[in-house]
C-alpha positions in Angstrom: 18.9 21.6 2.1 15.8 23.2 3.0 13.4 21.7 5.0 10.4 23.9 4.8 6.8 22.7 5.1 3.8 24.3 4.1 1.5 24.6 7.4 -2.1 25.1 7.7 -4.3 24.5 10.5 -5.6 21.4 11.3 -8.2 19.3 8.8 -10.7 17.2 10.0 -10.9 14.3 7.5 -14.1 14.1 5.9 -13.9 10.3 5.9 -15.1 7.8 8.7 -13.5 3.8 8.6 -15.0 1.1 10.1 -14.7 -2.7 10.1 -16.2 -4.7 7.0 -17.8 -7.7 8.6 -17.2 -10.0 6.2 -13.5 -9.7 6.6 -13.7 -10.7 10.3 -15.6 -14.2 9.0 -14.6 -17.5 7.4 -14.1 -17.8 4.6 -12.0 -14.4 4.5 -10.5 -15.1 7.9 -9.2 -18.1 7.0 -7.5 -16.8 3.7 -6.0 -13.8 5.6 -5.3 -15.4 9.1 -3.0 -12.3 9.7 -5.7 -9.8 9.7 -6.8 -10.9 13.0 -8.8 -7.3 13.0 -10.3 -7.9 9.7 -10.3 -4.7 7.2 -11.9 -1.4 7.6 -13.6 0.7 4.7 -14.4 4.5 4.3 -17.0 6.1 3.9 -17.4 7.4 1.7 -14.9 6.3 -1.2 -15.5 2.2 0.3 -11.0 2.6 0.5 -9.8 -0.6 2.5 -6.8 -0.4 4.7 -5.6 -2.2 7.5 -7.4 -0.8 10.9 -3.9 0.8 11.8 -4.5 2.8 8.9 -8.1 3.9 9.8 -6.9 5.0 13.4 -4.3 7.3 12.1 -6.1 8.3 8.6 -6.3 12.1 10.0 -2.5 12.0 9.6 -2.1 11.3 6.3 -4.9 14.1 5.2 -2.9 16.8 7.2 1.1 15.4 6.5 2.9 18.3 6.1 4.2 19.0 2.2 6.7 20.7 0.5 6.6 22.3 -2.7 9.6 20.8 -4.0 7.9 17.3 -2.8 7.7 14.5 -5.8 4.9 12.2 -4.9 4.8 8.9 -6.9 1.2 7.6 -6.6 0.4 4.0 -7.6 -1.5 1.3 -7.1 0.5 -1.5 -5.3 2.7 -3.5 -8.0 2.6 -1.2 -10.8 5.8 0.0 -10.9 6.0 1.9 -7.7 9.9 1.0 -6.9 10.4 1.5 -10.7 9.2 5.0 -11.3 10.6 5.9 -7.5 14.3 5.1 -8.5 14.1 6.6 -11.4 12.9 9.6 -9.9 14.9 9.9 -6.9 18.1 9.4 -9.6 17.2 12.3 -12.0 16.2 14.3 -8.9 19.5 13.8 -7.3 22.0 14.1 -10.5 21.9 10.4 -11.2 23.9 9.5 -7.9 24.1 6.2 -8.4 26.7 5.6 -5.8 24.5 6.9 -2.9 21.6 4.9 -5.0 23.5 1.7 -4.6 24.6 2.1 -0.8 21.4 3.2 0.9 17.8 1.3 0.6 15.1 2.9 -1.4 12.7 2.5 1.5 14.9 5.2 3.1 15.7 7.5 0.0 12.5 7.5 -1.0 9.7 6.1 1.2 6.3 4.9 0.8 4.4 6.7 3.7 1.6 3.9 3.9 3.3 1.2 4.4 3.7 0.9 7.8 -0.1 1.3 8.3 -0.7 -2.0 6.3 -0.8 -4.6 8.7 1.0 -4.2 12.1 4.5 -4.8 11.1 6.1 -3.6 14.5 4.9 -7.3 16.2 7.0 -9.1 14.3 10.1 -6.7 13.3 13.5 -6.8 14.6 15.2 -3.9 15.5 16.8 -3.4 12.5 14.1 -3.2 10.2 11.9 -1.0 12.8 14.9 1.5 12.5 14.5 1.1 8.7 11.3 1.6 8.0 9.7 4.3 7.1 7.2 6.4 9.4 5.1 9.7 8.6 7.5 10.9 12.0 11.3 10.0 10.2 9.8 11.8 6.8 9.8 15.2 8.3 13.6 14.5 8.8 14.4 13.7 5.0 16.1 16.5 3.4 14.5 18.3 0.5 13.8 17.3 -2.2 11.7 14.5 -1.0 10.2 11.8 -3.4 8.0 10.2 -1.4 5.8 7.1 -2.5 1.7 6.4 -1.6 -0.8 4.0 -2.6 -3.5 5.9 -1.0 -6.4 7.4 -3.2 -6.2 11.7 -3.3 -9.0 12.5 -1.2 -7.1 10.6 1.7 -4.0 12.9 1.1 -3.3 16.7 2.3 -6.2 18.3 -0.4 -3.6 20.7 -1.8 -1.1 18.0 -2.7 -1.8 18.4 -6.6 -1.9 22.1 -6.4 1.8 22.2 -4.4 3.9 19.5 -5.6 4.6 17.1 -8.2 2.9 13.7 -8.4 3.5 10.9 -10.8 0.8 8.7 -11.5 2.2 5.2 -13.0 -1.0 3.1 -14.3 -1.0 -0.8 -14.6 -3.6 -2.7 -16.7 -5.5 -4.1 -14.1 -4.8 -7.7 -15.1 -1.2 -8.1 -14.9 -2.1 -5.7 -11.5 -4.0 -9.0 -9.7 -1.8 -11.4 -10.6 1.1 -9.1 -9.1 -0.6 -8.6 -6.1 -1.5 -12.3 -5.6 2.1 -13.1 -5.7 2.8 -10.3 -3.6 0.0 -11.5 -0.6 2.0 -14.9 -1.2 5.5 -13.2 -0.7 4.4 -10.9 2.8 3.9 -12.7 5.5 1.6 -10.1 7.4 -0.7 -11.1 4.4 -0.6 -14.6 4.5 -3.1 -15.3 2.1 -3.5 -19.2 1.7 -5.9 -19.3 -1.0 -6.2 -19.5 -5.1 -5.2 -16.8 -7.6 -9.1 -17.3 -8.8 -10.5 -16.7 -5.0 -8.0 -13.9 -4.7 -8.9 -12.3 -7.8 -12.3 -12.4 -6.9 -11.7 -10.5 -3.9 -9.8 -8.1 -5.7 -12.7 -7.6 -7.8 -14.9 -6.8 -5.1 -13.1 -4.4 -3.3 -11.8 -6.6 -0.3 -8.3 -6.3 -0.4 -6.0 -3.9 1.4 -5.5 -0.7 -0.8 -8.7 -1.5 -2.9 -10.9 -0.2 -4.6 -8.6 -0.1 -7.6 -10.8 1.6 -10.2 -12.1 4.9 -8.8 -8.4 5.7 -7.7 -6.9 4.9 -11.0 -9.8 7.4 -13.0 -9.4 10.0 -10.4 -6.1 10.6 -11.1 -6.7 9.8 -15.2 -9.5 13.0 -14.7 -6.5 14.8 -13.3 -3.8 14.1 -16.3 -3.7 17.4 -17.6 -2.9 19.5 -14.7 0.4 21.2 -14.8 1.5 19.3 -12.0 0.1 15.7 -12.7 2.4 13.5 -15.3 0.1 10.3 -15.7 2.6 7.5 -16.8 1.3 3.8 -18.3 3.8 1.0 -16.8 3.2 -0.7 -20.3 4.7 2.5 -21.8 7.7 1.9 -20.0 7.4 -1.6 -20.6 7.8 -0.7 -24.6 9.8 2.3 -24.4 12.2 2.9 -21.2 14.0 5.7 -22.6 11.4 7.6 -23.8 9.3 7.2 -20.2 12.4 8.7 -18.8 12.9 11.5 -20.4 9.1 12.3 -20.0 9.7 12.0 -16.9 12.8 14.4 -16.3 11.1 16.9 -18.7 8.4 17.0 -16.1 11.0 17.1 -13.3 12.5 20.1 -15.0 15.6 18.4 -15.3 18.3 18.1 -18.0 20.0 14.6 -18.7 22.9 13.3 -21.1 22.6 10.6 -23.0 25.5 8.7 -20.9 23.1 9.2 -18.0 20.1 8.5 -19.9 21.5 4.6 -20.9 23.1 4.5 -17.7 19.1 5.0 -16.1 18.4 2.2 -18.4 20.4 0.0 -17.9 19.9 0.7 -14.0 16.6 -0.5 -13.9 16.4 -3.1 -16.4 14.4 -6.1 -14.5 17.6 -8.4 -14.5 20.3 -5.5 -12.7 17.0 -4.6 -10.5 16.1 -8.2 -9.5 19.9 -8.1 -8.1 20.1 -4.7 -6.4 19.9 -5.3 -2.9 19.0 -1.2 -2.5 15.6 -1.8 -4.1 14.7 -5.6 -3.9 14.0 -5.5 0.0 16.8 -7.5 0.7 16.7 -6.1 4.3 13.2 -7.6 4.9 13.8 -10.6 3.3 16.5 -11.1 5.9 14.6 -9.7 8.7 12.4 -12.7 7.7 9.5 -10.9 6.6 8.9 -12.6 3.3 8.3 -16.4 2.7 11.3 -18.3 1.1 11.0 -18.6 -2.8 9.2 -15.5 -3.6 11.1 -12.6 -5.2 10.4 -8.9 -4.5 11.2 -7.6 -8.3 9.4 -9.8 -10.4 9.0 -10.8 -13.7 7.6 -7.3 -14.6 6.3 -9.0 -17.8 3.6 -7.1 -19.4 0.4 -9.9 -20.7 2.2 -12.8 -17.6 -1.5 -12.5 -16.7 -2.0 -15.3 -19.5 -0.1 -17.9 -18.0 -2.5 -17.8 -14.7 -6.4 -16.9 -16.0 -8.6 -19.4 -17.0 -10.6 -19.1 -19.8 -13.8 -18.4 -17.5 -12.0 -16.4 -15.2 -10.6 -14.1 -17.8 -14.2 -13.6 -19.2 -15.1 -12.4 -15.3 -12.3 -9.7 -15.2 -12.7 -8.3 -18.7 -16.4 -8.1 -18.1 -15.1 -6.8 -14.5 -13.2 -4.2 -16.5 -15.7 -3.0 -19.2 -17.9 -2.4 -16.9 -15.6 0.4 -14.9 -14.4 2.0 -17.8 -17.8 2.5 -19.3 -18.5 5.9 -20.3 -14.5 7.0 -19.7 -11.7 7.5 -22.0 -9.4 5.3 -19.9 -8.0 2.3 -22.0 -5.6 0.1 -20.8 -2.9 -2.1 -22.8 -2.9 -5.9 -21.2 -0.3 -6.9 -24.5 3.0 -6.1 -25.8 4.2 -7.5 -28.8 7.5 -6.1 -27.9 9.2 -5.3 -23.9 12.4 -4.8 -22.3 
């Protein structure tokens, strides 16, 4: 398969990280005890990463592409593994067998994630073979689907105009309670606190992969370029099938309906929950998780209710109108109907 690249010369990135102070102090520090380094922010944009991240950020801005790249763009627990599988299937002619036998962190990567925290302390050898690095990308064969959580200015500046890039949208509520129970699972997060002081923190910006807004509208601004397909996860929430197809359409490729229920039934939260290919089963046995917390979720569209309070809720959706003033963005936090 062809492993072409499209080279240019080197970018300077136009963005400088450095450490937020208030993320090196209690009480953040003593939420987060694993960020022993705090956080660092750009500027501009104000995106938080790990400091890993902000040492190697030049990287990212000039990783070399492909044109038959497939970049699913997300923010984190918002049907990143989802929309990857799915894609990575219909790109490879539904193989479900090679699916099934090798981990989706290797078929189809996320090429932040090792710049998140610093992983390589703490992993065995197994897992530090596993995981992906921008290095082991340049070795997958084409075509690549390849996963990020970053915002687009961090990302090679001709990305849209080259490849194809999913962008999968979660309503922002059902996005922090995900992401709480995520810091929970992780143990490179660690967070100790409350799903209120955590939401809080989401709110304002202090969170790994935050700000969640500007990156969400950036791409929503972008939604009608010929090589953007902006997906809603509550849309595949309601409809599974159609998403799919929408999403081969845009992959230019053809499926039958025996593959098209097979897709279905593939990722339906129950199969997924059990498929040890997409759940980080590896991780959880390299003991990188705590005990009790699941990788694939509930994936319930409005399980946001069962955790706000009253007051809190009234914070967020004030939180949210706010942001969205003066866009056409709208986001569904209810279904009265899901698979």
């Amino acid at each position: 398969m062809s492993k072409q690249v499209r080279t240019k010369e080197h970018r300077e990135l136009p963005v400088k990280f450095s450490v937020i102070p208030e993320t090196t102090q209690s009480p953040f520090k003593d939420l987060f005890p694993a960020y022993t380094e705090g956080l660092v922010q750009g500027e501009p944009g104000k995106f938080v990463y790990h400091p890993l991240y902000g040492a190697n950020a030049d990287k990212f801005y000039n990783f070399p592409i492909r044109k038959d790249d497939v970049w699913i763009r997300t923010f984190p627990r918002s049907g990143t593994t989802w929309t990857s599988e799915l894609a990575w299937l219909i790109m490879n002619d539904c193989n479900f067998e090679e699916a099934n036998k090798v981990p989706l962190t290797v078929r189809s990567p996320n090429i932040d994630t090792c710049y998140a925290t610093n992983w390589e302390a703490k992993a065995t050898a197994e897992l530090k073979e596993a995981l992906p690095t921008l290095d082991k990308m340049a070795d997958l064969p084409s075509p690549r689907v390849l996963k990020s959580h970053l915002p687009a200015y961090l990302l090679p500046p001709d990305l849209l105009d080259t490849c194809k890039v999913i962008y999968v949208a979660r309503n922002p509520k059902d996005a922090i309670v995900s992401f709480y129970y995520f810091h929970q699972m992780v143990k490179f997060f660690q967070f100790t606190g409350t799903l209120e002081e955590f939401a809080e923190y989401f709110m304002q910006s202090k969170l790994v992969w935050t700000p969640y807004f500007p990156i969400v509208l950036d791409a929503w601004s972008k939604k009608d370029h010929p090589n953007m397909l902006f997906l809603f996860y509550e849309d595949m929430k309601k409809d599974i099938r159609k998403e799919i197809k929408k999403i081969a359409a845009f992959l230019n490729k053809t499926l039958t309906p025996e593959q098209i229920e097979k897709l279905v039934d593939h990722v339906k939260v129950d199969n997924f929950s059990k498929n040890a290919s997409v759940n980080m089963t590896m991780e959880i046995k390299s003991g990188l998780t705590n005990e009790g917390h699941s990788f694939v979720r509930k994936g319930k569209t409005g399980d946001w209710k069962n955790h706000f309070s009253p007051e809190l809720n009234s914070r967020i959706d004030a939180w949210i109108a706010k942001n969205l003033e003066g866009t056409d963005l709208k986001f569904v936090t209810e279904l009265d109907e899901q698979d």
